[in-house]
PDB file of N, CA, C and O in Angstrom:
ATOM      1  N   UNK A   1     -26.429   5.158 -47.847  1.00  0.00           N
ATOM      2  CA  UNK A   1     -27.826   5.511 -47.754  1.00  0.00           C
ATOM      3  C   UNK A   1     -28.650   4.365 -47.179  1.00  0.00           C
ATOM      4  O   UNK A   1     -29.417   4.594 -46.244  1.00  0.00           O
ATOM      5  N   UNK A   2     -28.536   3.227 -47.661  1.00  0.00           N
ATOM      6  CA  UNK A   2     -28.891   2.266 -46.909  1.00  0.00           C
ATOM      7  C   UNK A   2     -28.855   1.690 -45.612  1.00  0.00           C
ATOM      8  O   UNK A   2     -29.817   1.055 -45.181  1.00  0.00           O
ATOM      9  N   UNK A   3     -27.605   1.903 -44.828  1.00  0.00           N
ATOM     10  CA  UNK A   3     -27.573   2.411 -43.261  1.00  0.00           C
ATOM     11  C   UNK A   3     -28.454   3.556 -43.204  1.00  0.00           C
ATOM     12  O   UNK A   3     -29.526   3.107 -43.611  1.00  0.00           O
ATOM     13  N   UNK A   4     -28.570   4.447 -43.005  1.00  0.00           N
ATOM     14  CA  UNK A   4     -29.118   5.565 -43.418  1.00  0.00           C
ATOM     15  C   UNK A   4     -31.186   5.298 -42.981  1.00  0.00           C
ATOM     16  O   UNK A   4     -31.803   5.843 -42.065  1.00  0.00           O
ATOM     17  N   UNK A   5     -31.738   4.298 -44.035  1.00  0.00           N
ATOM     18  CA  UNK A   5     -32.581   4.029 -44.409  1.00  0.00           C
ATOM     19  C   UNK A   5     -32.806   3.614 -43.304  1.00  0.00           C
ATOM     20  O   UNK A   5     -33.409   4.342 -42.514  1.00  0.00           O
ATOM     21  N   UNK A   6     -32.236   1.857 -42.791  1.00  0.00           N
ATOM     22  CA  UNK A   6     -32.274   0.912 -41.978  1.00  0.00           C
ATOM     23  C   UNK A   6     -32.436   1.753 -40.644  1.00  0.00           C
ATOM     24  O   UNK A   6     -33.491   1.466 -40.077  1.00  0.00           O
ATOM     25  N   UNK A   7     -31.786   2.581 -40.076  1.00  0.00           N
ATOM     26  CA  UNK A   7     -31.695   3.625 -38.665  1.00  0.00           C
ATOM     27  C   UNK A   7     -33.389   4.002 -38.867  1.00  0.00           C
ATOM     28  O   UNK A   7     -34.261   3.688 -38.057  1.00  0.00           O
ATOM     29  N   UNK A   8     -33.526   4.465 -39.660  1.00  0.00           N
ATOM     30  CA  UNK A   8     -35.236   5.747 -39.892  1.00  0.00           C
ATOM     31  C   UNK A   8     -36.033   4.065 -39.850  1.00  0.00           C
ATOM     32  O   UNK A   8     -36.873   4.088 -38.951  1.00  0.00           O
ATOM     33  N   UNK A   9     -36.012   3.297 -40.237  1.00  0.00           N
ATOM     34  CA  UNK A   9     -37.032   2.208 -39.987  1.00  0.00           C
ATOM     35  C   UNK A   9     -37.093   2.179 -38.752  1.00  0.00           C
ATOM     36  O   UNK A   9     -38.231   2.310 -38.301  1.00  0.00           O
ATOM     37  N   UNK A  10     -36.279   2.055 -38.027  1.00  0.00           N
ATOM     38  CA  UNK A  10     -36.087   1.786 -36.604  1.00  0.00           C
ATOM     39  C   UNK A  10     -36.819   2.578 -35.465  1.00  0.00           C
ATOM     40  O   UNK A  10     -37.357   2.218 -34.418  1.00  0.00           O
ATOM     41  N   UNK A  11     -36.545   4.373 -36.354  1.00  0.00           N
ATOM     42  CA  UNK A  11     -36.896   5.439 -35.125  1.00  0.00           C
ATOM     43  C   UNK A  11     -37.432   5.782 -36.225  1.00  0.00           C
ATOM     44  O   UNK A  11     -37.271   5.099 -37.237  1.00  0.00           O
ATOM     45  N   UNK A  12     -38.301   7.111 -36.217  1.00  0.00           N
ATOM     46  CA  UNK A  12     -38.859   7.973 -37.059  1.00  0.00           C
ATOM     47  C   UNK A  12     -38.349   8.922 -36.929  1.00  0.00           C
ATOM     48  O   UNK A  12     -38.464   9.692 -37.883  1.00  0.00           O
ATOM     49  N   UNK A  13     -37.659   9.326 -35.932  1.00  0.00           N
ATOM     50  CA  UNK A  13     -36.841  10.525 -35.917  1.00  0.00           C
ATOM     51  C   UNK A  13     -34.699  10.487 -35.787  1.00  0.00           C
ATOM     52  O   UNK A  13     -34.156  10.728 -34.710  1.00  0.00           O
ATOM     53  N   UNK A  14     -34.055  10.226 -36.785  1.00  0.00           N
ATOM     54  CA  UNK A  14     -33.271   9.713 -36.677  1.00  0.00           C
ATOM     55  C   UNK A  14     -31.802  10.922 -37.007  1.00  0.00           C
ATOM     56  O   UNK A  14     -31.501  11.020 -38.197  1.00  0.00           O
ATOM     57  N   UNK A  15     -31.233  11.498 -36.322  1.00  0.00           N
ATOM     58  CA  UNK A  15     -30.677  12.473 -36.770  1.00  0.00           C
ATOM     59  C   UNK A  15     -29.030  12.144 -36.915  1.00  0.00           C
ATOM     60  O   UNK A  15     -28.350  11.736 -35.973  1.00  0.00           O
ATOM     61  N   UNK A  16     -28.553  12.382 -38.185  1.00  0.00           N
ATOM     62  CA  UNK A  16     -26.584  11.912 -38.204  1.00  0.00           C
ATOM     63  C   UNK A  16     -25.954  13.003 -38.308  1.00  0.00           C
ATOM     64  O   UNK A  16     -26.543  14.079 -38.408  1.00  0.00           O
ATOM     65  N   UNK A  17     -25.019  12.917 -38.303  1.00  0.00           N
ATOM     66  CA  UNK A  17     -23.566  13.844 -39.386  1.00  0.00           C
ATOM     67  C   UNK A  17     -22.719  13.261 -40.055  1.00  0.00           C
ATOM     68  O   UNK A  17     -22.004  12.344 -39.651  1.00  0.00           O
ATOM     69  N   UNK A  18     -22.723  13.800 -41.275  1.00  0.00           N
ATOM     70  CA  UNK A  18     -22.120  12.797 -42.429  1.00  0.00           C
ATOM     71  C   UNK A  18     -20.732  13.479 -42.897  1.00  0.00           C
ATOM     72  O   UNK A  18     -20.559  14.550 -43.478  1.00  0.00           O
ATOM     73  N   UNK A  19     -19.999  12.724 -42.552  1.00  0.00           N
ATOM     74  CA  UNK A  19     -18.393  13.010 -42.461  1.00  0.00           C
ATOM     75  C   UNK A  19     -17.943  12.277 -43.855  1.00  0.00           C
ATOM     76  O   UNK A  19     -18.491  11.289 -44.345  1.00  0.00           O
ATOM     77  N   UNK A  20     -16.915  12.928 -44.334  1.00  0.00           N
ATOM     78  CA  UNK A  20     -16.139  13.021 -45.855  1.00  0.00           C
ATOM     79  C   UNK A  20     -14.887  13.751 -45.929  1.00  0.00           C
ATOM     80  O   UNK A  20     -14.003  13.861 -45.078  1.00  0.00           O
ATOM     81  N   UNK A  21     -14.962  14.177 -46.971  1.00  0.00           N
ATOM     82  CA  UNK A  21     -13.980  15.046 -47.409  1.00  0.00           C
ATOM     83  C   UNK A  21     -14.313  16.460 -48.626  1.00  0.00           C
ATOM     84  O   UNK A  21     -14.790  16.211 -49.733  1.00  0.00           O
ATOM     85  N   UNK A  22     -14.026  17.672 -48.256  1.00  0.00           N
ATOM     86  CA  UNK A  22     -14.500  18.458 -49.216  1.00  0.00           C
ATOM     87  C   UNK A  22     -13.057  19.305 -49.290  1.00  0.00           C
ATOM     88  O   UNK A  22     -12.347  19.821 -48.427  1.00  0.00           O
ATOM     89  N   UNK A  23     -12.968  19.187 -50.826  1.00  0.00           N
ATOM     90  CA  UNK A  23     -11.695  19.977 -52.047  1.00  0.00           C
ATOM     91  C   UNK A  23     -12.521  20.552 -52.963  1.00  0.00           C
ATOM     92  O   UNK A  23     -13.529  20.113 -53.518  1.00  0.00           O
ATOM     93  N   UNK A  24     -11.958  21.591 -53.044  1.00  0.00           N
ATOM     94  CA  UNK A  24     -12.335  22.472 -54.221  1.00  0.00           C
ATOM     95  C   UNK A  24     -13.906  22.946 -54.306  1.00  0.00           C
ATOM     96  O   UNK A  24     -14.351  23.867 -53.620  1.00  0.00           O
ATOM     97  N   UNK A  25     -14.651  22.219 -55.207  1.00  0.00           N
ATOM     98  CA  UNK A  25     -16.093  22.630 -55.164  1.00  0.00           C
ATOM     99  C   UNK A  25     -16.995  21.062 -54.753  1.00  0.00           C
ATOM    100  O   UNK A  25     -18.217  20.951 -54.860  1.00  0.00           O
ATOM    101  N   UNK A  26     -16.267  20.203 -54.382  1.00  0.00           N
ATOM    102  CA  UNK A  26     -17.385  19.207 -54.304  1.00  0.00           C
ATOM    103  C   UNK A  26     -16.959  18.445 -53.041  1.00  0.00           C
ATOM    104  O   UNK A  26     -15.878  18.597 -52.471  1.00  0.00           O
ATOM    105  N   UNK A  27     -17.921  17.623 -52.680  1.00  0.00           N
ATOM    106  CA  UNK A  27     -17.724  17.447 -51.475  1.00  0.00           C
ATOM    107  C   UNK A  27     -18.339  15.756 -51.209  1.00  0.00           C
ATOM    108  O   UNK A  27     -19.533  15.480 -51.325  1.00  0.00           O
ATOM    109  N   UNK A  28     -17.006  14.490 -50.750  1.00  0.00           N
ATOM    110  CA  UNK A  28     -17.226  13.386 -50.554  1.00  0.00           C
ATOM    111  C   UNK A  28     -17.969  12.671 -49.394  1.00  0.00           C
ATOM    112  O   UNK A  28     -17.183  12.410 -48.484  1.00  0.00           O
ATOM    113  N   UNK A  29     -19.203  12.288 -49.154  1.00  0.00           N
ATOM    114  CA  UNK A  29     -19.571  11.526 -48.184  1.00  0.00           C
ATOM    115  C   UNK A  29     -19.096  10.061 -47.916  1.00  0.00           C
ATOM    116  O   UNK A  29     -19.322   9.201 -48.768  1.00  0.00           O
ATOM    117  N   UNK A  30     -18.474   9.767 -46.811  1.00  0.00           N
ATOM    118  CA  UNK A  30     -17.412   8.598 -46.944  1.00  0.00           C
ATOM    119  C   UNK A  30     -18.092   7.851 -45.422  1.00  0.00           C
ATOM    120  O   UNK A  30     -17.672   6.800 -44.937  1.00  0.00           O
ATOM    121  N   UNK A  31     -19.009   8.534 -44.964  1.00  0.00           N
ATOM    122  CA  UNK A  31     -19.558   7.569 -43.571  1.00  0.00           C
ATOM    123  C   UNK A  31     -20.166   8.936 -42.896  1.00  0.00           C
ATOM    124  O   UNK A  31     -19.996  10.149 -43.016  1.00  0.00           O
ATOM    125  N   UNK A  32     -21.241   7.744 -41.861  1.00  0.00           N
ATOM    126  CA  UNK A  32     -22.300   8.806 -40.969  1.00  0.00           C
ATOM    127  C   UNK A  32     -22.223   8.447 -39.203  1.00  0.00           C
ATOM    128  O   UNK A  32     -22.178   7.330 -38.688  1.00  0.00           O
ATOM    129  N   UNK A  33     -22.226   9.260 -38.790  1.00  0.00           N
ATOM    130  CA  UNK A  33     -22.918   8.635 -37.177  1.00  0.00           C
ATOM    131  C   UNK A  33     -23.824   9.192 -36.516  1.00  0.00           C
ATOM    132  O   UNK A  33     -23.659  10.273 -35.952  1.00  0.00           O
ATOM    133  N   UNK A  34     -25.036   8.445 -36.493  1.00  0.00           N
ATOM    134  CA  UNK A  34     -26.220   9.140 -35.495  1.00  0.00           C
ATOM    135  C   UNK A  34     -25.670   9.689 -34.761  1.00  0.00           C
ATOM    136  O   UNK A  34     -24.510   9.484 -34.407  1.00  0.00           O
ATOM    137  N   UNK A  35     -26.755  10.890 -34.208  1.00  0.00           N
ATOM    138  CA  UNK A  35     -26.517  11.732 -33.400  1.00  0.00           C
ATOM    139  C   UNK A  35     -27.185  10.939 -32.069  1.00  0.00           C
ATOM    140  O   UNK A  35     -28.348  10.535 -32.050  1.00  0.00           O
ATOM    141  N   UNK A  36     -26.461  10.830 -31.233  1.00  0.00           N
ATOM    142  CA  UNK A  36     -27.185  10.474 -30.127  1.00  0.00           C
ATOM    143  C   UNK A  36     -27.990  11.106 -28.955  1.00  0.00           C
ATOM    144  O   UNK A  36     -27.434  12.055 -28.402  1.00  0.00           O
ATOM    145  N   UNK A  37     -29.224  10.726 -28.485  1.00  0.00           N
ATOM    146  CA  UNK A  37     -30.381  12.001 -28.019  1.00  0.00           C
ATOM    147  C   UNK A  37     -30.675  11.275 -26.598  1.00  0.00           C
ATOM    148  O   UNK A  37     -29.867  10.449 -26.173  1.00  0.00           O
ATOM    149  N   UNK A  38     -31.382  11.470 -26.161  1.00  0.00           N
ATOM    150  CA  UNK A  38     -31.859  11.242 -24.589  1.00  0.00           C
ATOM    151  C   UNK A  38     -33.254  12.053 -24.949  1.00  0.00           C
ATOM    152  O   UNK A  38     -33.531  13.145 -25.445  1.00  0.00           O
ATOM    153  N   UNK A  39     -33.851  11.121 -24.519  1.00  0.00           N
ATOM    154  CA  UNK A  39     -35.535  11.487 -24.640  1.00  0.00           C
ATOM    155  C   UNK A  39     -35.955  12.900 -24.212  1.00  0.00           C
ATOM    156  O   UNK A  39     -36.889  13.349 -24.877  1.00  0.00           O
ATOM    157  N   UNK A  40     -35.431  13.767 -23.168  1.00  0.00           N
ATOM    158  CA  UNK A  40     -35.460  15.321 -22.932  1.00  0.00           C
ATOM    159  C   UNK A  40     -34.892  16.102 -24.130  1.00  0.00           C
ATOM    160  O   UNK A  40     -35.758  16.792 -24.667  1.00  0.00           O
ATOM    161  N   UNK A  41     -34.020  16.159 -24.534  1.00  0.00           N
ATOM    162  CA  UNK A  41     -33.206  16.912 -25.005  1.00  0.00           C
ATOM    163  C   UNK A  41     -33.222  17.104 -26.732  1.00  0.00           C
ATOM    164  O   UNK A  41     -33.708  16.195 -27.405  1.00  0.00           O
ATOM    165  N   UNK A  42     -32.870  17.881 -27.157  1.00  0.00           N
ATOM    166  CA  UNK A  42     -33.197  17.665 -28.603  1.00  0.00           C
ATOM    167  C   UNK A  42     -32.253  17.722 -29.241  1.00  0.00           C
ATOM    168  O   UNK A  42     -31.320  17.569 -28.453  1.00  0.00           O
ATOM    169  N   UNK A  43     -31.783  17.885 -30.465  1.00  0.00           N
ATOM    170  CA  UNK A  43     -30.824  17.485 -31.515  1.00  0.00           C
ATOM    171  C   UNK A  43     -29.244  17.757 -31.200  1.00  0.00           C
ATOM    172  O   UNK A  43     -28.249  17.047 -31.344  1.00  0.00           O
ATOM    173  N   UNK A  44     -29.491  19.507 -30.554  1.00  0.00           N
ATOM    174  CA  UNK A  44     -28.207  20.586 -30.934  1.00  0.00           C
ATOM    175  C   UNK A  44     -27.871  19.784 -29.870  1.00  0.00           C
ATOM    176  O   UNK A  44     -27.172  19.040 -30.558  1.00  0.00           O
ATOM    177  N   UNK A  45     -27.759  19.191 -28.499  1.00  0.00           N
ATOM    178  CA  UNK A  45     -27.068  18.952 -27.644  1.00  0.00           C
ATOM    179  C   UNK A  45     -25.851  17.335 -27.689  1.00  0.00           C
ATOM    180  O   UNK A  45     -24.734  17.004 -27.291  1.00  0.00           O
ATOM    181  N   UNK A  46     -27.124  16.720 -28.519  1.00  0.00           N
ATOM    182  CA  UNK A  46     -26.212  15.639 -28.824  1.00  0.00           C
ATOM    183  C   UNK A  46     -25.680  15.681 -30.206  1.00  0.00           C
ATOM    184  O   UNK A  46     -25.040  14.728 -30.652  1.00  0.00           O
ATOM    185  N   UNK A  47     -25.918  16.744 -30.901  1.00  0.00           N
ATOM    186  CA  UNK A  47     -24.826  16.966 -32.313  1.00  0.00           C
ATOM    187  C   UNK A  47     -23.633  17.386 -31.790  1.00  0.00           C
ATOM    188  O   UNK A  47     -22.520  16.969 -32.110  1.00  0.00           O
ATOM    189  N   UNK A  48     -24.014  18.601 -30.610  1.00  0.00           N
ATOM    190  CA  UNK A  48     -22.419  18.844 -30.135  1.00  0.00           C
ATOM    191  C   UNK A  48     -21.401  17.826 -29.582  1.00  0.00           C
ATOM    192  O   UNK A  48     -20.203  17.782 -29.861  1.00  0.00           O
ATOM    193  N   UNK A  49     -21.982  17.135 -28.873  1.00  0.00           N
ATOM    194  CA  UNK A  49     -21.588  15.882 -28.146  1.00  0.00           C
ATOM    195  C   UNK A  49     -21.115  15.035 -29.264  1.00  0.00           C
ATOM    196  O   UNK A  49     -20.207  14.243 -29.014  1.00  0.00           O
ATOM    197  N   UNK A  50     -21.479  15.075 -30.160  1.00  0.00           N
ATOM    198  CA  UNK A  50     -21.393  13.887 -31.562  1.00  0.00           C
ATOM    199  C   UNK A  50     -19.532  14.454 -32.201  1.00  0.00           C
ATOM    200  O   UNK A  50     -18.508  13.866 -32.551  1.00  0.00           O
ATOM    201  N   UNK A  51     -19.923  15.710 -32.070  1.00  0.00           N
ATOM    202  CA  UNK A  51     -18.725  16.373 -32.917  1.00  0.00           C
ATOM    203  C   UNK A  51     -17.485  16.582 -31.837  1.00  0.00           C
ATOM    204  O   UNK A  51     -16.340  16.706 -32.270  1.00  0.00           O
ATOM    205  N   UNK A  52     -17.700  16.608 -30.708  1.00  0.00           N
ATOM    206  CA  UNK A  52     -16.499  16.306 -29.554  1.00  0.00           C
ATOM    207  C   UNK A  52     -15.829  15.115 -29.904  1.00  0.00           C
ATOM    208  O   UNK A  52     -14.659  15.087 -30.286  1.00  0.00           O
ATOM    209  N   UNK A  53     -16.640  14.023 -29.763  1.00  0.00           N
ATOM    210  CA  UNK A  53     -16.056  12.356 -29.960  1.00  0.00           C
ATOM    211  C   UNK A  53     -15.714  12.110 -30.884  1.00  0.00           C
ATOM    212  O   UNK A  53     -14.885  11.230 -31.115  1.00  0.00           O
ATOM    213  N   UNK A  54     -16.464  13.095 -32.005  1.00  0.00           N
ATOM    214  CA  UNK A  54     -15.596  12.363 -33.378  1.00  0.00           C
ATOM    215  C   UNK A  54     -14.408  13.005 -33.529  1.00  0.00           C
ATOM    216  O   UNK A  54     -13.662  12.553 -34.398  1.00  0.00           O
ATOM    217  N   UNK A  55     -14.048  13.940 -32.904  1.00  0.00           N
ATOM    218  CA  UNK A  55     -12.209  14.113 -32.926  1.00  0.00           C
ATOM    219  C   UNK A  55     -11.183  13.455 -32.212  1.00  0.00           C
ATOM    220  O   UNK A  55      -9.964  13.558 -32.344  1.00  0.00           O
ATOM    221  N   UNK A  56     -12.013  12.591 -31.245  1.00  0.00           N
ATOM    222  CA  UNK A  56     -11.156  11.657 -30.503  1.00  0.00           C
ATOM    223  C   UNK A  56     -11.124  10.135 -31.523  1.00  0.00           C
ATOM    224  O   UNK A  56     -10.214   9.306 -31.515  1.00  0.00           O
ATOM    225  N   UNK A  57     -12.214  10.090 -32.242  1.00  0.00           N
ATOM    226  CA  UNK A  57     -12.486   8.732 -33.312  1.00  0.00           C
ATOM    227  C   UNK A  57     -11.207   8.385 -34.057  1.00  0.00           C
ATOM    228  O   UNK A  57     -10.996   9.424 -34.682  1.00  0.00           O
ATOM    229  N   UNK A  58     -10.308   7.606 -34.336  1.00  0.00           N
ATOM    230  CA  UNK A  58      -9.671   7.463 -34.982  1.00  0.00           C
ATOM    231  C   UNK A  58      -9.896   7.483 -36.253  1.00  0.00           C
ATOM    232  O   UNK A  58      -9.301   8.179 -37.076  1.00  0.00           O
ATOM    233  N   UNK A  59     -11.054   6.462 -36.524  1.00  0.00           N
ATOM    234  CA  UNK A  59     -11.607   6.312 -37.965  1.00  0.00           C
ATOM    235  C   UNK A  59     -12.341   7.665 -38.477  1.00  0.00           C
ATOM    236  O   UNK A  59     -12.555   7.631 -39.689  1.00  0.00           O
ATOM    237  N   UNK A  60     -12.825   8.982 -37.753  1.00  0.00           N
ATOM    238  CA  UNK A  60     -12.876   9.738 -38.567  1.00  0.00           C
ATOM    239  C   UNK A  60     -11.973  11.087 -38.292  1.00  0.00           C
ATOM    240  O   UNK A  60     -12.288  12.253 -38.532  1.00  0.00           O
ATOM    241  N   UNK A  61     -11.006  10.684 -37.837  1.00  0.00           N
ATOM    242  CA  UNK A  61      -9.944  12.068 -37.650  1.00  0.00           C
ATOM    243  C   UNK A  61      -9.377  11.988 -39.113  1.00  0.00           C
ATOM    244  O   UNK A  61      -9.568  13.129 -39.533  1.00  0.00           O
ATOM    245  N   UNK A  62      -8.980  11.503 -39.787  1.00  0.00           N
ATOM    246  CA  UNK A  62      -8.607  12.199 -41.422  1.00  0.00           C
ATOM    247  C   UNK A  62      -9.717  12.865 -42.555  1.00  0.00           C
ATOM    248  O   UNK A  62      -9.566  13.312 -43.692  1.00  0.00           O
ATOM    249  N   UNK A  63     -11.243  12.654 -41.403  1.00  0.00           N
ATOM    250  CA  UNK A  63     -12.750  12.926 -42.560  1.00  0.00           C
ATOM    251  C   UNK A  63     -12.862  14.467 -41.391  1.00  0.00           C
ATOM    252  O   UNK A  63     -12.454  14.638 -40.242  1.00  0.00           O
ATOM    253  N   UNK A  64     -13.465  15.193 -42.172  1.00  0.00           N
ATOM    254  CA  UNK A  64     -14.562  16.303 -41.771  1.00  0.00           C
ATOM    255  C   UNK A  64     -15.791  16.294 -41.561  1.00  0.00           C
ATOM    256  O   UNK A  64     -16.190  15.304 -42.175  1.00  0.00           O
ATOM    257  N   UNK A  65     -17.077  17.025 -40.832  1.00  0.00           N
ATOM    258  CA  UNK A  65     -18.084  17.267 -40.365  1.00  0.00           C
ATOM    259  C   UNK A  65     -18.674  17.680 -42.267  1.00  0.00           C
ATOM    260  O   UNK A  65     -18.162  18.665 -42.799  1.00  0.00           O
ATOM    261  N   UNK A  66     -19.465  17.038 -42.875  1.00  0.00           N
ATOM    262  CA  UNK A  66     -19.448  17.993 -44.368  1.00  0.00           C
ATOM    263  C   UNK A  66     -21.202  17.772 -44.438  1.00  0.00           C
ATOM    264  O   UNK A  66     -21.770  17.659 -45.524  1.00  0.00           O
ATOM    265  N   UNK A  67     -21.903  17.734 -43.193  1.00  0.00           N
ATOM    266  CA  UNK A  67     -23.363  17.809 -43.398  1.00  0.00           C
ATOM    267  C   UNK A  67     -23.949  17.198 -42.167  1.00  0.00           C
ATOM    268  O   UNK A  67     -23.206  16.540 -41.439  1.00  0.00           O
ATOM    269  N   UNK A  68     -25.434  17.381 -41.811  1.00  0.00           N
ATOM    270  CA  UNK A  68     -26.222  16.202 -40.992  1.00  0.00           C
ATOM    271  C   UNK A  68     -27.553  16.325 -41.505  1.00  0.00           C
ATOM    272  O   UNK A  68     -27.974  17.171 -42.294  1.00  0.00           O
ATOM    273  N   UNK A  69     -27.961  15.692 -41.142  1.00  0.00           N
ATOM    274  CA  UNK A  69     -29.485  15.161 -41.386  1.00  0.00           C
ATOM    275  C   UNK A  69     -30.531  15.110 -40.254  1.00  0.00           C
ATOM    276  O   UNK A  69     -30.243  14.910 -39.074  1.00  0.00           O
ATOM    277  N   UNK A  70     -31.860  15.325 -40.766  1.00  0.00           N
ATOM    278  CA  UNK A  70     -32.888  14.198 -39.753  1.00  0.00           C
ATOM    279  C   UNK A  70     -33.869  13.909 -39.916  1.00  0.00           C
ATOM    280  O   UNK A  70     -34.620  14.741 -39.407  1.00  0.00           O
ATOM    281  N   UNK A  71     -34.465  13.009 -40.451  1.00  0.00           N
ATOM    282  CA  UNK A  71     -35.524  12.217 -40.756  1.00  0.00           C
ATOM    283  C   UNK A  71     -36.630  12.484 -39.894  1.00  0.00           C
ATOM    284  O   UNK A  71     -36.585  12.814 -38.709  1.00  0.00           O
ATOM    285  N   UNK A  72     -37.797  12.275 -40.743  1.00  0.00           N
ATOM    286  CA  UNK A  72     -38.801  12.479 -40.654  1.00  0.00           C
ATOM    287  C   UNK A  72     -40.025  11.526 -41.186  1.00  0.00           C
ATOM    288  O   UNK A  72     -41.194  11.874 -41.023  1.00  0.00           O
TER     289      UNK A  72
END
C-alpha cells in the first residue's frame, strides 16, 4: 500500500493491477504494476497492454490478475 500511496503522490490519477493469488474464497495480494497511459488514451487501453506483458513477466507468471485500481 505504501508503493501504492507514493505513485498517487506523484500523479493524481494513478491506475494498477494487483496480482496475487486466489484459492478457495480469499484472495492474496502479493504485488502491483501501474497501468501505463499516454496522455490521449485512457485506462482500458493500457490495462490491456499491462495484462499482455505481464504474461511474458517472469516475476508475475506464477501470480494472477486478482484486481486494479485508480486513484483519485
Amino acid at each position: 500500500m505504501e508503493e501504492i500511496r507514493a505513485a498517487a503522490c506523484e500523479s493524481p490519477d494513478v491506475g494498477g493491477v494487483l496480482f496475487g493469488t486466489h484459492e478457495d474464497d480469499s484472495i492474496r495480494i502479493l504485488t502491483w504494476r501501474p497501468v501505463p497511459r499516454e496522455r490521449d488514451e485512457g485506462l482500458g487501453l493500457g490495462l490491456v497492454r499491462l495484462l499482455l506483458a505481464a504474461k511474458q513477466d517472469t516475476d508475475l507468471q506464477p501470480l494472477q490478475p486478482v484486481g486494479w485500481f485508480l486513484t483519485h
